[in-house]
TORDO-558023 format. One line per 8 residues: number of its first residue (from 0); their letters; for each residue x, y, z of N, C-alpha, C, O. Coordinates in steps of 0.02 Angstrom, whole numbers, m for minus. Layout:
N
NUM> a> X,Y,Z,X,Y,Z,X,Y,Z,X,Y,Z | ... .
This chain:
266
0> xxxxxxxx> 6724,5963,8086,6652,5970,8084,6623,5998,8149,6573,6034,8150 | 6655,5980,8199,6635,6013,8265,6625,6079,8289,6594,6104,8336 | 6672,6106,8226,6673,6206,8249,6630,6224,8204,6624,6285,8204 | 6581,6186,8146,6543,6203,8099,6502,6270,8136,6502,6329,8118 | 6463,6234,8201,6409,6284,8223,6435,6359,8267,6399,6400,8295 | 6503,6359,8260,6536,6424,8282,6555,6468,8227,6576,6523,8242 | 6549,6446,8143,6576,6487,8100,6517,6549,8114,6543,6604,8121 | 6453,6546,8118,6400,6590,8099,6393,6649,8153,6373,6706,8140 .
8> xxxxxxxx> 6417,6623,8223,6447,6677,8252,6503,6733,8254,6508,6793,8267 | 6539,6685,8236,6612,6737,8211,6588,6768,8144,6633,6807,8128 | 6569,6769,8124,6526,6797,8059,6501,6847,8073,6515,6902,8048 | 6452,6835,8123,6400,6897,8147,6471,6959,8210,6460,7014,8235 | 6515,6929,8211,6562,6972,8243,6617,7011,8216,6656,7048,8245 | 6611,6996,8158,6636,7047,8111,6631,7115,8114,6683,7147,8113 | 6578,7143,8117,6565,7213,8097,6581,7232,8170,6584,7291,8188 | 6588,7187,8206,6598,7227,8292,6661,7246,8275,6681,7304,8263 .
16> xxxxxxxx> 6690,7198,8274,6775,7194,8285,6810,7244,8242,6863,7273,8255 | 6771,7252,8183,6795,7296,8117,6813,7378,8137,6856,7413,8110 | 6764,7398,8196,6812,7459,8220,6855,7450,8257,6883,7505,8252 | 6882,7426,8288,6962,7424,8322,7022,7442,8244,7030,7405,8195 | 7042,7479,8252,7119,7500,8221,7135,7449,8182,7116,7393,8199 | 7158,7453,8146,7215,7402,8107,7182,7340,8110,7216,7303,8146 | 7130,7311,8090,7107,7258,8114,7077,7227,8047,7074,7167,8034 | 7057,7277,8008,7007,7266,7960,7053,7226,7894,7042,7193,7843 .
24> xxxxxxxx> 7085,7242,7915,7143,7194,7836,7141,7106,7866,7138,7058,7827 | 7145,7100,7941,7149,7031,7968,7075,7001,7958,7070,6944,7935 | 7017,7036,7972,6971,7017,7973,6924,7012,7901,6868,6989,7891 | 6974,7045,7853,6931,7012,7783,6982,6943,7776,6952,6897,7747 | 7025,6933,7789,7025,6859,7779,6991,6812,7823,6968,6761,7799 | 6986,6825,7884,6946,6781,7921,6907,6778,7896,6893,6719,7887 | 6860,6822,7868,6795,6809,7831,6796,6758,7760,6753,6716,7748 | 6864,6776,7710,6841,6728,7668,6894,6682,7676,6929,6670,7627 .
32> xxxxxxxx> 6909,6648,7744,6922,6590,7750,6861,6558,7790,6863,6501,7812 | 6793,6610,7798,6756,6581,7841,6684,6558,7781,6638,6518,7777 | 6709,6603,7751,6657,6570,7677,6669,6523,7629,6629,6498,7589 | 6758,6508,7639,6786,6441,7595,6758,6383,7633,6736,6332,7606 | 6760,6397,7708,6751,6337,7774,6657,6313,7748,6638,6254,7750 | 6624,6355,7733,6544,6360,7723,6545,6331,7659,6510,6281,7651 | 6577,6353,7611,6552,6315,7542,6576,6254,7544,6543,6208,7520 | 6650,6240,7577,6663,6159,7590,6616,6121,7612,6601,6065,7589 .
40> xxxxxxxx> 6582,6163,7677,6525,6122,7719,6462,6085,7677,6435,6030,7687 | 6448,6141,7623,6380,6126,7604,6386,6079,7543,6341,6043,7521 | 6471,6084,7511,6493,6027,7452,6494,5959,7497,6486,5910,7461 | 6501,5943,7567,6502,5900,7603,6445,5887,7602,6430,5837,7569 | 6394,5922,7635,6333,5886,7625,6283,5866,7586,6234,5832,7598 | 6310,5903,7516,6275,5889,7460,6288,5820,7443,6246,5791,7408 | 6334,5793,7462,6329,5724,7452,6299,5658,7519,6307,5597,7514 | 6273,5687,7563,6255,5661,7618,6197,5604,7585,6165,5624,7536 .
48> xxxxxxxx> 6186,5538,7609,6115,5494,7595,6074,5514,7643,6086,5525,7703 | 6027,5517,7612,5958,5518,7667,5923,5426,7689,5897,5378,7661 | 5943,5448,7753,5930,5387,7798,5857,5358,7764,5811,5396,7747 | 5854,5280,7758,5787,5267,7770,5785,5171,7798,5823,5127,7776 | 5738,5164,7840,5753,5116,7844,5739,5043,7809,5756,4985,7819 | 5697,5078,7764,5687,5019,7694,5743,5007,7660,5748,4947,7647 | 5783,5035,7641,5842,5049,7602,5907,4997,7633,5959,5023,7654 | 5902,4948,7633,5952,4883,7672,5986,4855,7614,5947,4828,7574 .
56> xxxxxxxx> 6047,4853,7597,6063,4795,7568,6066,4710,7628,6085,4701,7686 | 6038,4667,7578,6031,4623,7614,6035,4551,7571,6003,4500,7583 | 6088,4564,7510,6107,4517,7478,6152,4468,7491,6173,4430,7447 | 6169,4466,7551,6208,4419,7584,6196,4413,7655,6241,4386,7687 | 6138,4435,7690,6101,4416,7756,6084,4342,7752,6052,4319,7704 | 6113,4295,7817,6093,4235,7824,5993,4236,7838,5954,4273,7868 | 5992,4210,7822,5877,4211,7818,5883,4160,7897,5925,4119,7915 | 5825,4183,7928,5800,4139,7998,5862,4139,8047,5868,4086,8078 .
64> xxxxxxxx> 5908,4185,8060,5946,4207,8092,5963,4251,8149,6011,4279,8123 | 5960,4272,8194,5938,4311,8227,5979,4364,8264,6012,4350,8314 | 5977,4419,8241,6034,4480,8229,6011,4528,8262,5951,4540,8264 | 6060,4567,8295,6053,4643,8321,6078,4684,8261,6129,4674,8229 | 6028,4738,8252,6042,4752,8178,6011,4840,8192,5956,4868,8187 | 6071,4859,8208,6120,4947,8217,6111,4963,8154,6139,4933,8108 | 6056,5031,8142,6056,5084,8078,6063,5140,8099,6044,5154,8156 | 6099,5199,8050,6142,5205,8002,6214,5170,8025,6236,5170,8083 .
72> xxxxxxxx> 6243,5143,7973,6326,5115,7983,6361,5198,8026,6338,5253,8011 | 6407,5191,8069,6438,5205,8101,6501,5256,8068,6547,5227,8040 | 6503,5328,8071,6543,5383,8028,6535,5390,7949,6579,5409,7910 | 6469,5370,7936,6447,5401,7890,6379,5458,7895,6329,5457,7931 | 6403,5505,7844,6358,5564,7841,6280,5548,7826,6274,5539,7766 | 6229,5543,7854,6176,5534,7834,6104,5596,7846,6107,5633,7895 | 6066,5600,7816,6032,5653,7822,5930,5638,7823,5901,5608,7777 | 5894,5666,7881,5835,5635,7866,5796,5706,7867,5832,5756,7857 .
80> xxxxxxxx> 5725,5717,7880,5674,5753,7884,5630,5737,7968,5620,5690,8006 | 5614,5808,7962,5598,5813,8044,5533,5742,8027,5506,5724,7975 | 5529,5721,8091,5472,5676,8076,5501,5596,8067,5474,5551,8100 | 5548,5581,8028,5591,5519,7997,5622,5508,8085,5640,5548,8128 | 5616,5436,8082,5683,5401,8083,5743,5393,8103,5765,5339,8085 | 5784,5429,8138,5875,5441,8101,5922,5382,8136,5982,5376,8126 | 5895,5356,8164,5934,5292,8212,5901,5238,8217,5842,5253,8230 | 5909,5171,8214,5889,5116,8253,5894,5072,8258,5894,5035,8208 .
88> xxxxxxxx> 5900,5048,8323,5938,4968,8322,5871,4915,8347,5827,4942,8380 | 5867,4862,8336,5821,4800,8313,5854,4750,8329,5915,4744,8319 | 5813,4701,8359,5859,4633,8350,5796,4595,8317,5739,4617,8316 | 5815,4543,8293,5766,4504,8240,5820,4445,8197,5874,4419,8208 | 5772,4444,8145,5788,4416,8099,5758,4437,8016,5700,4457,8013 | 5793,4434,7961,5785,4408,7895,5739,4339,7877,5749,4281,7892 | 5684,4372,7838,5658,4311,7805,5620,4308,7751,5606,4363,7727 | 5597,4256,7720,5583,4292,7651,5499,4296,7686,5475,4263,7733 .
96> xxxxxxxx> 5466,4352,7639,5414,4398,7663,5377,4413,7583,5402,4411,7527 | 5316,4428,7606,5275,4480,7580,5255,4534,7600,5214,4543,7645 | 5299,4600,7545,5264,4635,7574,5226,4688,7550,5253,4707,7498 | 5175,4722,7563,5120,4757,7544,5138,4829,7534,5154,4853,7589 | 5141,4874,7486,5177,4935,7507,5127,4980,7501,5141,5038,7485 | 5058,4960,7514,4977,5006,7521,4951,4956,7556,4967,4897,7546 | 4897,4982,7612,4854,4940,7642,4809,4914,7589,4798,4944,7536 | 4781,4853,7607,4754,4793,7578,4696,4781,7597,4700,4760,7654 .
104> xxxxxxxx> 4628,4784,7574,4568,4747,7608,4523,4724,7550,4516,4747,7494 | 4498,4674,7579,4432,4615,7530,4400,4614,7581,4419,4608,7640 | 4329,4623,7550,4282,4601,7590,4228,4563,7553,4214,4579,7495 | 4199,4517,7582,4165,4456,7571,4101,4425,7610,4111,4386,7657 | 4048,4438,7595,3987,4426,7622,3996,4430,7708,3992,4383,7747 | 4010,4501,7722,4044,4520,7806,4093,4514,7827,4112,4546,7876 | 4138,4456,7789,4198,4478,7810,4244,4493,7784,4244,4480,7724 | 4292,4519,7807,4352,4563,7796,4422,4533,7810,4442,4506,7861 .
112> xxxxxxxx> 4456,4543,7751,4521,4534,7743,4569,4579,7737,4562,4623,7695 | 4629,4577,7781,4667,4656,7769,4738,4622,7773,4755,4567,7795 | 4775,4676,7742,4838,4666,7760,4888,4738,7766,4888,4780,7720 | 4912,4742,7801,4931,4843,7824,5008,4861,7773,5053,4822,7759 | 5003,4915,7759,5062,4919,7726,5127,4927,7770,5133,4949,7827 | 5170,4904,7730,5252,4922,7748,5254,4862,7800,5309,4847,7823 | 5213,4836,7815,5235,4779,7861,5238,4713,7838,5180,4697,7826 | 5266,4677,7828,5294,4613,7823,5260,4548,7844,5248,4532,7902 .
120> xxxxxxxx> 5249,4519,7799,5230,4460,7795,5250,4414,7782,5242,4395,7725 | 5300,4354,7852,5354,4348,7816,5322,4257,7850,5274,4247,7888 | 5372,4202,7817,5389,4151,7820,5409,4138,7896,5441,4180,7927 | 5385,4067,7930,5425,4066,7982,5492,4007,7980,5543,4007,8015 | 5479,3978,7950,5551,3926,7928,5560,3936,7843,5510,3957,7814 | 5596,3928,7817,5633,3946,7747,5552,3870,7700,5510,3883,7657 | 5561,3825,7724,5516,3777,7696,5442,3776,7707,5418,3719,7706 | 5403,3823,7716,5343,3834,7750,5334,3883,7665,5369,3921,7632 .
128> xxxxxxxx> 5266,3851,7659,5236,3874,7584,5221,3933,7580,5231,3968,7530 | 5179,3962,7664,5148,4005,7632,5170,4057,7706,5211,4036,7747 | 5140,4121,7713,5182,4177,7750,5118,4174,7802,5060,4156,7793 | 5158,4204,7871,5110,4215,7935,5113,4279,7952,5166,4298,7977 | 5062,4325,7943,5079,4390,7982,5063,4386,8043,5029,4344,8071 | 5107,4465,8076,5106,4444,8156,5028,4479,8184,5020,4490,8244 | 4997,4488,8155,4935,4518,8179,4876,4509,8156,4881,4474,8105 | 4814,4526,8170,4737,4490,8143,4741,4509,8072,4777,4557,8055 .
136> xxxxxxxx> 4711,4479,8034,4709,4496,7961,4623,4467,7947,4591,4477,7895 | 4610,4445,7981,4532,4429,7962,4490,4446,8017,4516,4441,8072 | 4416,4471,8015,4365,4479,8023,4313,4456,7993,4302,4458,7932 | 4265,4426,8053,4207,4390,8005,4176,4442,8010,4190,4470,7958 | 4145,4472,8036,4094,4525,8081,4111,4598,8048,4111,4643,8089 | 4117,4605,8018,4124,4684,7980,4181,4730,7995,4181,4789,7977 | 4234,4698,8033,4298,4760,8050,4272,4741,8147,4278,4791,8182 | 4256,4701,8170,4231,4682,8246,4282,4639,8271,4280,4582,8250 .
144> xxxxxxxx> 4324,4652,8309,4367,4596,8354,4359,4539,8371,4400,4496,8384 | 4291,4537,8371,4254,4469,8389,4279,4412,8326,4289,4433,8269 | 4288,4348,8344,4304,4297,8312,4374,4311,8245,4391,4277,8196 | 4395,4369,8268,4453,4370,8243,4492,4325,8211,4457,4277,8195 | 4559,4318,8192,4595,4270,8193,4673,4293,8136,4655,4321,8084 | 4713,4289,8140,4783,4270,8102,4758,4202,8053,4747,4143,8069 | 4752,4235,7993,4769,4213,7945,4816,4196,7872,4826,4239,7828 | 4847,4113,7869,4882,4124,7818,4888,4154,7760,4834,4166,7734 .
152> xxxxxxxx> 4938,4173,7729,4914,4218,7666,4975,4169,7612,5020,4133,7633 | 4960,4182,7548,5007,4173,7488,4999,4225,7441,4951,4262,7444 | 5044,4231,7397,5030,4259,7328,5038,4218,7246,5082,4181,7226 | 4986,4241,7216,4966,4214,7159,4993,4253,7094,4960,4294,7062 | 5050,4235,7082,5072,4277,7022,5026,4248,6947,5020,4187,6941 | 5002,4284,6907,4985,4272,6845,4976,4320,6791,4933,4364,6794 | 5026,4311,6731,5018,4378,6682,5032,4450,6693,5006,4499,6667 | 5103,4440,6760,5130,4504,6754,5104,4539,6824,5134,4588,6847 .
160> xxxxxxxx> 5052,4513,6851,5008,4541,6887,5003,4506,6958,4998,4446,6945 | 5002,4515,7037,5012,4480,7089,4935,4486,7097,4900,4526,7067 | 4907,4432,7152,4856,4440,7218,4867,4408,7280,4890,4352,7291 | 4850,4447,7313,4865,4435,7383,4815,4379,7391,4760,4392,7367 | 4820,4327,7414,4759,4253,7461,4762,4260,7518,4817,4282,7534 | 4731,4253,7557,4698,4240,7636,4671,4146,7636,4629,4124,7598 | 4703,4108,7681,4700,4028,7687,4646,4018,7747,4668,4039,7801 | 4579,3992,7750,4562,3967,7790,4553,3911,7803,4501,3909,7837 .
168> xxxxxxxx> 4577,3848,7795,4563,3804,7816,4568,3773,7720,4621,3774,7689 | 4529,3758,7702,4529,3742,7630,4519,3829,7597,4546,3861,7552 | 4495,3835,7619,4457,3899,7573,4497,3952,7582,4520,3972,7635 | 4510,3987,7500,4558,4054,7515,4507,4085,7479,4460,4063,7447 | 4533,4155,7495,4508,4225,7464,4552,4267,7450,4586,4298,7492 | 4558,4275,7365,4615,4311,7353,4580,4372,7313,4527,4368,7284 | 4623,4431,7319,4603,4521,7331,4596,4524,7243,4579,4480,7203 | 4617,4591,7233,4602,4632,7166,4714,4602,7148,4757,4585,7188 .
176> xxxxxxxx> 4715,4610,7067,4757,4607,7044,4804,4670,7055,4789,4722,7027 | 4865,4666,7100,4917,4703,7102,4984,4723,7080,5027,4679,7089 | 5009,4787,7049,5069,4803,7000,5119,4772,7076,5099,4749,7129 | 5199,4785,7046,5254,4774,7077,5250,4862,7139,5286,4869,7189 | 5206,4905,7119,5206,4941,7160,5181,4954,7224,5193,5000,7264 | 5135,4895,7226,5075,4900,7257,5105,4828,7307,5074,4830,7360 | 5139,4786,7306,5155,4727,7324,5234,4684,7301,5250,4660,7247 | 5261,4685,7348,5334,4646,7335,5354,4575,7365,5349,4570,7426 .
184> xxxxxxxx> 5370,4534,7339,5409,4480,7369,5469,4471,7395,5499,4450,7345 | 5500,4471,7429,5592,4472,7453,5600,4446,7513,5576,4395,7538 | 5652,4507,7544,5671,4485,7622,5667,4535,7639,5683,4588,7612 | 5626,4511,7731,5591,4572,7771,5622,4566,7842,5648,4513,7860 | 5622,4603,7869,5645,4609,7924,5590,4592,8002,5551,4632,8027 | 5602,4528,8023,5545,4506,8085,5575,4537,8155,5624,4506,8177 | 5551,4595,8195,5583,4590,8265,5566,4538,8315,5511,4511,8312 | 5600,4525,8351,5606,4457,8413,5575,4505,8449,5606,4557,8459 .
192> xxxxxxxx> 5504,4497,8476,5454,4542,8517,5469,4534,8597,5427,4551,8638 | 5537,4504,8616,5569,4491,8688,5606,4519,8688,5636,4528,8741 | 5629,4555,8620,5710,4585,8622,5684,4668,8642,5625,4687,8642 | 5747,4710,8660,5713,4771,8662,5756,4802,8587,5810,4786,8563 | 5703,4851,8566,5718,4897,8518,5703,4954,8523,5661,4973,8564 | 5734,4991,8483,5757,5081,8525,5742,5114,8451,5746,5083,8398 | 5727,5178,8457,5732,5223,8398,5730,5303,8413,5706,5321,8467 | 5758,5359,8360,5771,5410,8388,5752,5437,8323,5771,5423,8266 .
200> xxxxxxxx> 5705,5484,8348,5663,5517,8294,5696,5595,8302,5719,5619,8355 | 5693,5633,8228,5708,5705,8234,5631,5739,8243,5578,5720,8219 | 5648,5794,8285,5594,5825,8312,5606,5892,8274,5569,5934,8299 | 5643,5916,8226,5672,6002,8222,5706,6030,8276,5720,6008,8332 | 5717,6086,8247,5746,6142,8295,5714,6200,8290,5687,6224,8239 | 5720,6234,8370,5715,6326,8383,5771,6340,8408,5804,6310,8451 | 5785,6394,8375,5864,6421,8408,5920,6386,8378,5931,6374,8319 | 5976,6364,8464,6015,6336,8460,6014,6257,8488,6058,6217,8501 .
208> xxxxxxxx> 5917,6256,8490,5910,6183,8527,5878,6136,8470,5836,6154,8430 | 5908,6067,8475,5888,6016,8435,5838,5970,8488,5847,5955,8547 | 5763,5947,8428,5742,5903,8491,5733,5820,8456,5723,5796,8401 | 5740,5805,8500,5722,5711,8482,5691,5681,8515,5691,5691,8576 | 5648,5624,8481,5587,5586,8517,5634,5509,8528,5660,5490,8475 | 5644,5475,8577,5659,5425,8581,5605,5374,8625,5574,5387,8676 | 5608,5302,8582,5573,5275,8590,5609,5184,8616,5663,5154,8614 | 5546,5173,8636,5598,5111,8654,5528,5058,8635,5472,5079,8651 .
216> xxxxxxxx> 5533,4984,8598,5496,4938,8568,5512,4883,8616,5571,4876,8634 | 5463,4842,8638,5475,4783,8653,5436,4726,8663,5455,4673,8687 | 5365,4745,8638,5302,4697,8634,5276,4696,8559,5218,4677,8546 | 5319,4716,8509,5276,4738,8451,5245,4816,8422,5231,4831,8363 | 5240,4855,8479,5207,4920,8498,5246,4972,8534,5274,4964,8588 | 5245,5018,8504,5247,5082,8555,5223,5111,8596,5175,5148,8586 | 5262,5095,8683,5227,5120,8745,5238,5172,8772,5295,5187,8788 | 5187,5209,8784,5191,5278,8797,5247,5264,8859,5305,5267,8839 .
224> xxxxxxxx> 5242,5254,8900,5281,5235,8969,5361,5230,8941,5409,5235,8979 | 5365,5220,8880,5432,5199,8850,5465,5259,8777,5506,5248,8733 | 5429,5313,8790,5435,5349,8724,5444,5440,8787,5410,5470,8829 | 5510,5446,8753,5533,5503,8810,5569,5557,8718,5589,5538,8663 | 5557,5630,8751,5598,5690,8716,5637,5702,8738,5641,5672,8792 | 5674,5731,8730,5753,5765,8733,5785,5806,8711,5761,5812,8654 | 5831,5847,8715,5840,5906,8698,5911,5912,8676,5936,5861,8700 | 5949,5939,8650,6032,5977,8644,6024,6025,8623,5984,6051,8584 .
232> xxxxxxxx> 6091,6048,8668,6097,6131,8646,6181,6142,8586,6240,6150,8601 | 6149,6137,8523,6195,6125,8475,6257,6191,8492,6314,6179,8470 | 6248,6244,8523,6296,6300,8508,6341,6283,8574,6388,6322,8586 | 6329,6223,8620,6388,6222,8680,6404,6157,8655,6445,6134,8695 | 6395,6121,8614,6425,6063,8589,6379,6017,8526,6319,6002,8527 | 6423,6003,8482,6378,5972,8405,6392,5877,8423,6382,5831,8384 | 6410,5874,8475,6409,5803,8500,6344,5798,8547,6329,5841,8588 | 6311,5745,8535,6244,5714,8571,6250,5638,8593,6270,5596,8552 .
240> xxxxxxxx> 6236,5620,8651,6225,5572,8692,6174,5553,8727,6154,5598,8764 | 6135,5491,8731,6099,5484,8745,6078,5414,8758,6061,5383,8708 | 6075,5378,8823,6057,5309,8845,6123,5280,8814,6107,5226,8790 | 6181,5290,8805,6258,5251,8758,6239,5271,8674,6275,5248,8630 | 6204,5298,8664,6209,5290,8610,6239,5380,8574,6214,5432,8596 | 6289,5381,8522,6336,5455,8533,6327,5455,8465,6326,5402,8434 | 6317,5542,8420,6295,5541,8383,6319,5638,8352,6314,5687,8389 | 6337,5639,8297,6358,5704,8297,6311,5738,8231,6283,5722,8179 .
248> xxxxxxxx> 6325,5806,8283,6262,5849,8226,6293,5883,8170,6340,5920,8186 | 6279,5880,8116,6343,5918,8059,6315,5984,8046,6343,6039,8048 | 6256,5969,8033,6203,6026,8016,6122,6015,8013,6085,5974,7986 | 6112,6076,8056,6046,6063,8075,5992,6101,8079,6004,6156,8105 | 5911,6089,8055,5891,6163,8027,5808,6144,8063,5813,6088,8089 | 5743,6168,8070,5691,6137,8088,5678,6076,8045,5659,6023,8069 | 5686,6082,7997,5646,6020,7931,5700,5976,7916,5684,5926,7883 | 5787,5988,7939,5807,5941,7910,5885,5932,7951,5914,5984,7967 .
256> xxxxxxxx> 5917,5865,7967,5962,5878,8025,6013,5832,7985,5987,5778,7972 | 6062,5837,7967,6124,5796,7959,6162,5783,7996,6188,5826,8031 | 6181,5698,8001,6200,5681,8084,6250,5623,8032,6242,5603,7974 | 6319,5606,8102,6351,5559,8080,6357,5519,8151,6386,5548,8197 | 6329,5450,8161,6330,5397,8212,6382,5399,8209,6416,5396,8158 | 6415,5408,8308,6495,5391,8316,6476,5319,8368,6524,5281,8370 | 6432,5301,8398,6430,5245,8427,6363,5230,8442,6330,5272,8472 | 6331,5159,8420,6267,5154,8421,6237,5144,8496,6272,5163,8543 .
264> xx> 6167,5112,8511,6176,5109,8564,6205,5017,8591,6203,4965,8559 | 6222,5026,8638,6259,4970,8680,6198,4900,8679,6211,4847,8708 .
């Protein structure tokens, strides 16, 4: 896979080489051993997964556990979109969660109830009724910081149909009736906001240069102070390194990069 990004040159060196003498009988096979090497490549990647990091099996994760947890598995082919994702390691835990897969809001004589999508709303001990998210979910004051607060939430299944509740004290407020699309129950993934967590975003390519956004998590948030680019030059080597973490390029285009993790980071 390593000489992948040298076939397209020797390609383009064909028609040079083709006037030298006696040459031209050697160099149509180079060529269609260089187009058997290309259709192998692209039957290879036609079967590549596209990375995502929702996509976990996690039918045998211990729940309230607390794990360093390395994505994509290690020499497998995986494939994302400029913009995605393509690496990341987390430490945390599994727990059972709600979670929202569209943002959420009720509002109620001024105040406001929300809950953000794709983020998790999860349990903090396995016996605890109802779920804590890690961030404000209520407003009295119209969407105003003021008197804020983290509020409990549950869900109300009835007739096929979920709602999200908000707990204050006695009093809940529960939203509009939601499909299985709109809202899921399972196991979510909590990061330990002491631990550090890392991620490596594809940026595209010009040329023969690949770029990547790497980021580094460790309060909950992404700090500018902690979010650096980077560069490789795919045509002097399809191996990439970066902070320990080693990573190979199979094929790579502006919109879309196929990479196989040879060692995560440390």
């Amino acid at each position: 896979m390593r000489t992948i990004l040298g076939i397209t040159s020797l390609l383009f060196s064909i028609t040079v080489i083709a006037a030298q003498d006696g040459m031209l009988e050697v160099l149509q096979e180079n060529k269609k051993n260089n187009e058997e090497a290309l259709a192998r490549l692209e039957h290879v990647l036609s079967k590549s997964k596209v990375f995502s990091l929702d996509e976990s099996d996690v039918s045998n994760i211990e729940l309230y556990k607390t794990v360093n947890d390395s994505k994509p598995i290690v020499d497998e082919l995986f494939s994302v979109y400029m913009g995605d994702t393509m690496i990341q390691r987390r430490a945390g835990y599994y727990a059972d969660c709600i979670i929202p897969k569209v943002s959420l809001k009720k509002t109620s004589s001024g105040q406001t109830f929300i809950a953000k999508a794709k983020v998790p709303i999860c349990k903090t001990k396995a016996k605890d009724k109802r779920y804590a998210p890690l961030y404000l979910n209520f407003f009295p004051f119209d969407d105003k910081s003021e008197g804020a607060k983290i509020l409990d939430v549950s869900v109300k299944d009835k007739k096929g149909s979920r709602s999200l509740c908000w707990h204050y004290g006695f009093i809940s407020a529960c939203g509009e009736k939601l499909t299985e699309k709109e809202i899921s129950v399972g196991k979510g993934f909590v990061s330990v906001e002491t631990e550090l967590q890392q991620t490596i975003e594809y940026a595209g390519k010009r040329g023969s240069i690949a770029r990547f956004i790497y980021s580094e998590f460790n309060d909950g948030s992404i700090r500018d102070a902690f979010t650096r680019d980077f560069e490789a030059d795919l045509s002097e080597d399809s191996v990439v390194a970066y902070k320990g973490l080693v990573f190979e390029v199979v094929k790579a285009t502006n919109s879309k990069i196929h990479y196989k993790v040879i060692r995560h980071f440390p």
